[in-house]
PDB file as gemmi writes it, atoms N, CA and C in Angstrom:
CRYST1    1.000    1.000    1.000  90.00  90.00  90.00 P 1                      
ATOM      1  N   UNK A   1      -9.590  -5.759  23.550  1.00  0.00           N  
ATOM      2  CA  UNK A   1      -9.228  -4.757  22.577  1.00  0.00           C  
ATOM      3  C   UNK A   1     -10.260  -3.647  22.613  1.00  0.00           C  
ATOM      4  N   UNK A   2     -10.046  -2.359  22.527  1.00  0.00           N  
ATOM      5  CA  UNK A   2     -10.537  -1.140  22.368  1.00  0.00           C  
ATOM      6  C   UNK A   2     -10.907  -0.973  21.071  1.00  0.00           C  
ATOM      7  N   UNK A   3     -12.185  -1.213  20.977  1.00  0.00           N  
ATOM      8  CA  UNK A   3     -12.583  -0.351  19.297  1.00  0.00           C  
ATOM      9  C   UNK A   3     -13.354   0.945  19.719  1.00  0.00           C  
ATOM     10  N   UNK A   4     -12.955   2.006  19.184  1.00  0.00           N  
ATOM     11  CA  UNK A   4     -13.648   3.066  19.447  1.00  0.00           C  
ATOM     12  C   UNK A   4     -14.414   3.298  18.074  1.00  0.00           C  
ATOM     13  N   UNK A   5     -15.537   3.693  17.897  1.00  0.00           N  
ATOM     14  CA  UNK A   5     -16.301   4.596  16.837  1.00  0.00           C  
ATOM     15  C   UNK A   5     -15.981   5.658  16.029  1.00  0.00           C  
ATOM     16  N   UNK A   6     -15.379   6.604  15.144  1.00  0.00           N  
ATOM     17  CA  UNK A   6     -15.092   6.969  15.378  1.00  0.00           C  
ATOM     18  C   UNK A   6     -15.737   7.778  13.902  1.00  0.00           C  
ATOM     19  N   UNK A   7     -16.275   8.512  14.111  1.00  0.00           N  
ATOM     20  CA  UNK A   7     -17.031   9.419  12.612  1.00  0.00           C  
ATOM     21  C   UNK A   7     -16.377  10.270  11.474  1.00  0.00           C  
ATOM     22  N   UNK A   8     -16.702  10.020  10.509  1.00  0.00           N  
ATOM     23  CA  UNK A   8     -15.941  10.498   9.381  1.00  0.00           C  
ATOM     24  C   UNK A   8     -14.273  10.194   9.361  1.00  0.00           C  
ATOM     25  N   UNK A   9     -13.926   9.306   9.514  1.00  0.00           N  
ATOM     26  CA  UNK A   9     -12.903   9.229   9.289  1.00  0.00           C  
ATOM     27  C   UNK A   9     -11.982   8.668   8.174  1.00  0.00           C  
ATOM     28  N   UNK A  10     -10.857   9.271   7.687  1.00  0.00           N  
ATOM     29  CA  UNK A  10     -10.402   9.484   6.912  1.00  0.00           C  
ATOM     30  C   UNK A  10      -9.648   7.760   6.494  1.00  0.00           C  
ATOM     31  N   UNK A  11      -9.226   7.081   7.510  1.00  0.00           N  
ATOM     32  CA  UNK A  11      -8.940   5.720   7.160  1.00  0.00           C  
ATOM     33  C   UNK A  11     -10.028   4.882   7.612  1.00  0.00           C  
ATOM     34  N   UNK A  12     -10.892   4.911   7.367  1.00  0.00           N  
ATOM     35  CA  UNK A  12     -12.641   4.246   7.250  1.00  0.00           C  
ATOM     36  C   UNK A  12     -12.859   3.953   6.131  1.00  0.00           C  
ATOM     37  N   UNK A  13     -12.094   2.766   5.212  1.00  0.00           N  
ATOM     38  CA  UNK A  13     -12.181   3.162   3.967  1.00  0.00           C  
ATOM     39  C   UNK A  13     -13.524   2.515   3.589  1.00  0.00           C  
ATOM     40  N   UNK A  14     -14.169   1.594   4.272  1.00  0.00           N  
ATOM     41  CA  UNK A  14     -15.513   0.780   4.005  1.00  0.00           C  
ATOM     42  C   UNK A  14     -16.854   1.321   4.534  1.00  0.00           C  
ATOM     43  N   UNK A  15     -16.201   2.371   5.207  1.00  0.00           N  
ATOM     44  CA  UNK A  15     -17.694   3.016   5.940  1.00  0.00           C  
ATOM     45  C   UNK A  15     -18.289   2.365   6.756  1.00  0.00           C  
ATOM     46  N   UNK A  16     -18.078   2.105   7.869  1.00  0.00           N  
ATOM     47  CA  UNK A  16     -18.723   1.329   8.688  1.00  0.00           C  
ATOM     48  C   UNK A  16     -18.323   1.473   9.993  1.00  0.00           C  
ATOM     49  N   UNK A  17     -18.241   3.225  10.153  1.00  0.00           N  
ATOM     50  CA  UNK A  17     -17.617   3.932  11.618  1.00  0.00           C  
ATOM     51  C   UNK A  17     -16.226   3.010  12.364  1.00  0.00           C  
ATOM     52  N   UNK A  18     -15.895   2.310  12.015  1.00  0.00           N  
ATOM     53  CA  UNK A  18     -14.881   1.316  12.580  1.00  0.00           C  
ATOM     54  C   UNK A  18     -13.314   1.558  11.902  1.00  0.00           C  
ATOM     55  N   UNK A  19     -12.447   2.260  12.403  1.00  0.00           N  
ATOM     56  CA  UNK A  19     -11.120   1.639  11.834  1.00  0.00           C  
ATOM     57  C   UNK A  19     -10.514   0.531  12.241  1.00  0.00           C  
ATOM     58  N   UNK A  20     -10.522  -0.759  11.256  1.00  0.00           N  
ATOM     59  CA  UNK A  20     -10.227  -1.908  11.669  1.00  0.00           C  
ATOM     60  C   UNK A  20      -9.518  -2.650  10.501  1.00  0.00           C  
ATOM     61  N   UNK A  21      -9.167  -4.104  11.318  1.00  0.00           N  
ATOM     62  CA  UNK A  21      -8.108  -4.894   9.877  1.00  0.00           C  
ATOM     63  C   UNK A  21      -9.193  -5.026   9.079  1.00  0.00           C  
ATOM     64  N   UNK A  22     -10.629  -4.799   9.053  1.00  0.00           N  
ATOM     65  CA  UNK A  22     -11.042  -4.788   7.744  1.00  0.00           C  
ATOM     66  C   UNK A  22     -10.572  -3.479   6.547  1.00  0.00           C  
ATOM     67  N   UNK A  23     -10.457  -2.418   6.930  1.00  0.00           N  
ATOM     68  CA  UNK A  23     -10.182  -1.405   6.008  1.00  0.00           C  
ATOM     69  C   UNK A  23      -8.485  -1.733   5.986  1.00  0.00           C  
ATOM     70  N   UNK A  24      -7.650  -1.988   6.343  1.00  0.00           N  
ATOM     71  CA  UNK A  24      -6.242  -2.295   6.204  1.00  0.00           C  
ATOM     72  C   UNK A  24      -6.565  -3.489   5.082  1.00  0.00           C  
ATOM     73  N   UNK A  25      -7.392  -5.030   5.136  1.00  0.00           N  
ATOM     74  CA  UNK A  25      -7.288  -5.319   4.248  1.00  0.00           C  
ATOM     75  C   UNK A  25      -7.745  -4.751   3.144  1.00  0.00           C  
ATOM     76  N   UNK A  26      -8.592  -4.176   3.079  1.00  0.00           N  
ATOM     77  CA  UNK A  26      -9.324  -3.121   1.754  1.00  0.00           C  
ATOM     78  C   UNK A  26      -8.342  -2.327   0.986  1.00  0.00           C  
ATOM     79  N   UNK A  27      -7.503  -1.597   1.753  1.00  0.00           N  
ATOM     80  CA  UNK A  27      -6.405  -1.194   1.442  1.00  0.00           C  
ATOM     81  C   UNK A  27      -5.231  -1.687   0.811  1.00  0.00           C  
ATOM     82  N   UNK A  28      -4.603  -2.874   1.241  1.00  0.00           N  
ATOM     83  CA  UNK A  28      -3.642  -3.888   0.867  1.00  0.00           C  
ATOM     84  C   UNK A  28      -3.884  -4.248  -0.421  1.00  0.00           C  
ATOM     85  N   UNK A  29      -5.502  -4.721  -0.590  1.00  0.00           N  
ATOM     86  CA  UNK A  29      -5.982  -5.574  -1.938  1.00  0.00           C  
ATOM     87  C   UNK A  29      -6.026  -4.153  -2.969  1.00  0.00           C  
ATOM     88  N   UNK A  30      -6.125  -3.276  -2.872  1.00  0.00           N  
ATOM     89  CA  UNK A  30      -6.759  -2.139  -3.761  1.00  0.00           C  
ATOM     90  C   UNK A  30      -5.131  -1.590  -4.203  1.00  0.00           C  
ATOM     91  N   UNK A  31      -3.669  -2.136  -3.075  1.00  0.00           N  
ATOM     92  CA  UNK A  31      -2.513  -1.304  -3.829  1.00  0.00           C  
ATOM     93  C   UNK A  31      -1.731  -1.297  -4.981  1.00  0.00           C  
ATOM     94  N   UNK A  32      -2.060  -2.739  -5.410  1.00  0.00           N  
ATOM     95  CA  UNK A  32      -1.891  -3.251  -6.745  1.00  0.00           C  
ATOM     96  C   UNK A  32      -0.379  -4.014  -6.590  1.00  0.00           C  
ATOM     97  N   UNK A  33       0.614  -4.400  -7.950  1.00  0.00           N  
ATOM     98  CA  UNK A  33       1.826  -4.794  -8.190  1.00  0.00           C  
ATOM     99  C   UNK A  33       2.503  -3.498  -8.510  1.00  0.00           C  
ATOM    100  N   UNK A  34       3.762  -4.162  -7.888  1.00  0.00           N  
ATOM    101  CA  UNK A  34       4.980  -2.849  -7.732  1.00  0.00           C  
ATOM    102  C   UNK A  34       5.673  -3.592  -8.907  1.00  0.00           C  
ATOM    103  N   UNK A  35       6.098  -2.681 -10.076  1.00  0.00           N  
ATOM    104  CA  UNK A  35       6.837  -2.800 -11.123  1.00  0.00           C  
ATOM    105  C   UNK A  35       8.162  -3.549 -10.087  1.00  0.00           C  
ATOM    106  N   UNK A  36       8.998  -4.509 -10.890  1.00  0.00           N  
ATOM    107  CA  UNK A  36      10.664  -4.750 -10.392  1.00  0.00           C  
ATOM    108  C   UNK A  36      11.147  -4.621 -10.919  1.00  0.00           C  
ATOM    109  N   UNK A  37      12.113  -4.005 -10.494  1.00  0.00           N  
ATOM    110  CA  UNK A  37      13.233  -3.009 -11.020  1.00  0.00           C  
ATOM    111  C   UNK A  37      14.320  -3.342 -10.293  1.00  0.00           C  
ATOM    112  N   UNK A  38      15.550  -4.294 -10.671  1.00  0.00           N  
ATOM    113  CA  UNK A  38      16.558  -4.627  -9.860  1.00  0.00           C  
ATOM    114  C   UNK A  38      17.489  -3.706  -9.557  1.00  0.00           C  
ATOM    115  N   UNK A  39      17.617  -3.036 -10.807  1.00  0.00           N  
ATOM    116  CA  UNK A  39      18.735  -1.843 -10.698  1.00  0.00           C  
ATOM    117  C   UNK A  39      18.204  -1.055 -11.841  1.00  0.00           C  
ATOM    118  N   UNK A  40      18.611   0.441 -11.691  1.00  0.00           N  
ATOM    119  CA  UNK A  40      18.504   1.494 -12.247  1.00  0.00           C  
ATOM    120  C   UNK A  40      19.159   0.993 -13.621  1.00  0.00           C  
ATOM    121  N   UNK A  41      18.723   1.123 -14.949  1.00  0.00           N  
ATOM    122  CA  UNK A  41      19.809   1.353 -16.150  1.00  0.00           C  
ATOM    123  C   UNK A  41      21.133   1.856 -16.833  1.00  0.00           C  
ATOM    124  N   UNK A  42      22.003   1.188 -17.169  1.00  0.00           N  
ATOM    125  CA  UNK A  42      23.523   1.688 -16.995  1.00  0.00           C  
ATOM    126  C   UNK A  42      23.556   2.360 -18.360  1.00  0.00           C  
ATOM    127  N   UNK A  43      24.659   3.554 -18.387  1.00  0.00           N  
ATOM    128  CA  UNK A  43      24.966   3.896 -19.548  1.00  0.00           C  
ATOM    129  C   UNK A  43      26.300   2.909 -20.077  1.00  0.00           C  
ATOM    130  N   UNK A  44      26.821   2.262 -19.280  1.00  0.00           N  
ATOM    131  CA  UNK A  44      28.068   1.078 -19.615  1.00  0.00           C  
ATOM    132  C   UNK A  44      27.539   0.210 -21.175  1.00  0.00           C  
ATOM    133  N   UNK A  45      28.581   0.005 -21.906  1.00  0.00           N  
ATOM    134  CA  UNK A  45      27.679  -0.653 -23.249  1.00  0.00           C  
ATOM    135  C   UNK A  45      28.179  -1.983 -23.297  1.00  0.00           C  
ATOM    136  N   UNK A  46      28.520  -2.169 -22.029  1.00  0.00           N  
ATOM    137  CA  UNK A  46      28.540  -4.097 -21.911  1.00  0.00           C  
ATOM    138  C   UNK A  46      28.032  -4.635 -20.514  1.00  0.00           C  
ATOM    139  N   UNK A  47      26.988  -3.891 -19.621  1.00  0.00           N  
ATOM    140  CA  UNK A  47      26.115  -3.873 -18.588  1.00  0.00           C  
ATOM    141  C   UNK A  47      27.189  -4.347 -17.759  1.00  0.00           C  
ATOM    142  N   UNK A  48      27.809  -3.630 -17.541  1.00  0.00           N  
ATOM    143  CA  UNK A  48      29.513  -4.629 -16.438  1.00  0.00           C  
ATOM    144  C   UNK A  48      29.322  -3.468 -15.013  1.00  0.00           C  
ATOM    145  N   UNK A  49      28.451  -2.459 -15.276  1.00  0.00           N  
ATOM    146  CA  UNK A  49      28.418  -1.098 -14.050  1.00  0.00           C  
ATOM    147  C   UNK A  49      26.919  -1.656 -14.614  1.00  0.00           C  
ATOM    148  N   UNK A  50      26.317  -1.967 -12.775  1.00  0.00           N  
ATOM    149  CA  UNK A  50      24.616  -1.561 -12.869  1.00  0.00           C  
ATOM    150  C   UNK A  50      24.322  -0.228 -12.731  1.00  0.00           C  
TER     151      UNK A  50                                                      
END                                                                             
């Protein structure tokens, strides 16, 4: 595998001249929970149309 060095870079999120699966995991852990939302809210007044 090719690791290149690579300075100031913008997905370097740990600083450590390297873009690597370490800053992808840094990234992953830092994106948080996605609200769920199955369906948009109906104006129907017996939820029979999502």
């Amino acid at each position: 595998m090719d690791v290149r060095v690579v300075e100031n870079a913008v997905a370097d999120i740990n600083f450590d001249a390297c873009v690597d699966a370490a800053d992808l995991g840094l990234l992953v852990a830092a994106w948080g929970d996605a609200p769920r939302i199955d369906y948009p809210p109906s104006d129907c007044p017996l939820g029979l149309i999502p």
